[in-house]
N, C-alpha and C positions, 0 to 999 in steps of 0.2 A: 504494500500500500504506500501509496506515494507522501511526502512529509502532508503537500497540501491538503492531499484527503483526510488526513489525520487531523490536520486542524481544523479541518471542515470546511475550508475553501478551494471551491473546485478549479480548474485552471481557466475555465471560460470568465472565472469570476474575479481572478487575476488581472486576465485581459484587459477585463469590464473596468476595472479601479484603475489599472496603468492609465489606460484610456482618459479615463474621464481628470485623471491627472494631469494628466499632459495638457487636455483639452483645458479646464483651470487656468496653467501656468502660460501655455499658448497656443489660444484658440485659432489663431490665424492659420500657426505653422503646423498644427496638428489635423486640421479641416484641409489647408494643401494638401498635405503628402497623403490623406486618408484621399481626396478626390484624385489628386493623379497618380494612384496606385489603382481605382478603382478605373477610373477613364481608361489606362493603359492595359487592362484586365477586358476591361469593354471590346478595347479594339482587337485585342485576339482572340474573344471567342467572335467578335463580327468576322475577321479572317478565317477562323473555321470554318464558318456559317458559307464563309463566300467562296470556300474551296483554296483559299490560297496554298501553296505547295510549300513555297520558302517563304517563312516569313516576315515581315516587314518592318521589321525592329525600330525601324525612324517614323514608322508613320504610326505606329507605336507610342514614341516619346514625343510624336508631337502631338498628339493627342492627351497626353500622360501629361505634358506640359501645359497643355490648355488647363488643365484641373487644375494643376498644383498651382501656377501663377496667374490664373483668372477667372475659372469659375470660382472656385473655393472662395477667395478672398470677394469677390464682385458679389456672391449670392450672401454672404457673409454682414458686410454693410448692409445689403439690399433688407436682409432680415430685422437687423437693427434700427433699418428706417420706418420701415414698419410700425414696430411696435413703440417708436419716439412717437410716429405721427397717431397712432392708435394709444396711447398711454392710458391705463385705467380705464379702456373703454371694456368693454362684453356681449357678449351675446349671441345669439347665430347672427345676425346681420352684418355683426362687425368682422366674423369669420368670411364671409359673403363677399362684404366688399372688398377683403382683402385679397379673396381669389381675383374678384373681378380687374382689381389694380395689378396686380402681378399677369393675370393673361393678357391686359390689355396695352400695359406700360413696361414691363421689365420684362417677361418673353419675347419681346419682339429684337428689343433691343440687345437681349443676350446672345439670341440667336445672328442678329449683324455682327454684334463682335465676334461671335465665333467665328462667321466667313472669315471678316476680315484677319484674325487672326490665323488661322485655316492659309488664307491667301497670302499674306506675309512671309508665314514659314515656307511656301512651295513658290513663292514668286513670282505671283501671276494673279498680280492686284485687278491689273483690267478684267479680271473675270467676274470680280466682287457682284459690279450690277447686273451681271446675268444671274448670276446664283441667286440672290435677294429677290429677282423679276421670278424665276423660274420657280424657284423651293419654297421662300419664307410663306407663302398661304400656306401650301399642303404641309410642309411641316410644321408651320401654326396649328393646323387644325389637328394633326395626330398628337401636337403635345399636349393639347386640350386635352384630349383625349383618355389621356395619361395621365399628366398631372393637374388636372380640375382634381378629382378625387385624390389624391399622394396630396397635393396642397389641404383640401380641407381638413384630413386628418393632421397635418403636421401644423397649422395654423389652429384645430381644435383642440389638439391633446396632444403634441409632443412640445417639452418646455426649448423656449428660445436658443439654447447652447447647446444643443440636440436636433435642431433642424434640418442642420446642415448635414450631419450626417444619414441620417432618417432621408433624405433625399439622396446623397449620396448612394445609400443601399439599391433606393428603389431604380438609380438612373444606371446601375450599372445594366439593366438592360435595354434603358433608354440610349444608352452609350453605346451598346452595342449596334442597335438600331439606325440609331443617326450616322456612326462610322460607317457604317452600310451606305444608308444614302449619302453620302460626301463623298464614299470613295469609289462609285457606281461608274461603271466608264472608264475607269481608269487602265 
């Protein structure tokens, strides 16, 4: 029997404390490397998915990079502004309106950064307004899709320094999904 069992701390429970440790001391850098381990995790079951043979380790880390240095911290603020501009409010409406701000004002806009960011790293910026003309609806609408529900639970019941991973979890198939479409034609 292991020491942990013995004391009666399981090792997932371990984990769970390290974690939330970390997350405490730095929520920033803890939320990175937790999204772009999860992003870069995305992109190689989406390479699976997509048949790839060798795998593509860069496109990989630039995806792994997108989490760590701008989703993470970008959804991070976005969360915080939220609940500044919502302060001591409640209720199902206030949950409501906070999906309806977040699909209507910060999914959009997340999703340009990612081109753009996307387009930076591969170097083929003039493509940005094709992608944004072609994709941002239909991929608007499947992340409704998806995260309408992942938001109202994480905006009803999971607490503020926990959102980000709580989304995190649920996008590693969102990640995998979207790596898909961005890397279609290629």
């Amino acid at each position: 029997m292991s020491q942990s069992k013995q004391a009666g701390v399981s090792f997932l429970e371990v984990i769970r404390l390290a974690y939330l440790r970390a997350l405490a001391s730095n929520p920033i850098l803890t939320k990175s490397l937790t999204s772009g381990f999860l992003n870069g995790l995305g992109d190689q079951i989406a390479q699976t998915i997509q048949g790839v043979r060798r795998r593509d380790f860069v496109r990989s880390l630039k995806f792994a990079s997108f989490g760590a240095l701008v989703s993470a911290p970008m959804i991070h603020y976005w969360y915080r502004l939220l609940e500044a501009i919502f302060a001591g409010k409640d209720g199902l409406h206030i949950v409501i309106t906070k999906l309806i701000v977040d699909q209507v004002i910060f999914s959009p806009v997340f999703f340009v950064v990612y081109y753009i960011y996307m387009a930076l790293w591969d170097g083929n910026m003039h493509e940005v307004p094709k992608k944004i003309s072609n994709e941002l609806v239909p991929v608007s609408i499947d992340s409704a899709k998806v995260w309408v529900p992942v938001q109202y639970i994480n905006f009803k019941f999971i607490p503020e320094h926990l959102r980000v991973l709580f989304g995190n979890i649920v996008a590693l198939g969102w990640n995998t999904y979207f790596s898909i479409i961005n890397n279609k034609k290629k």
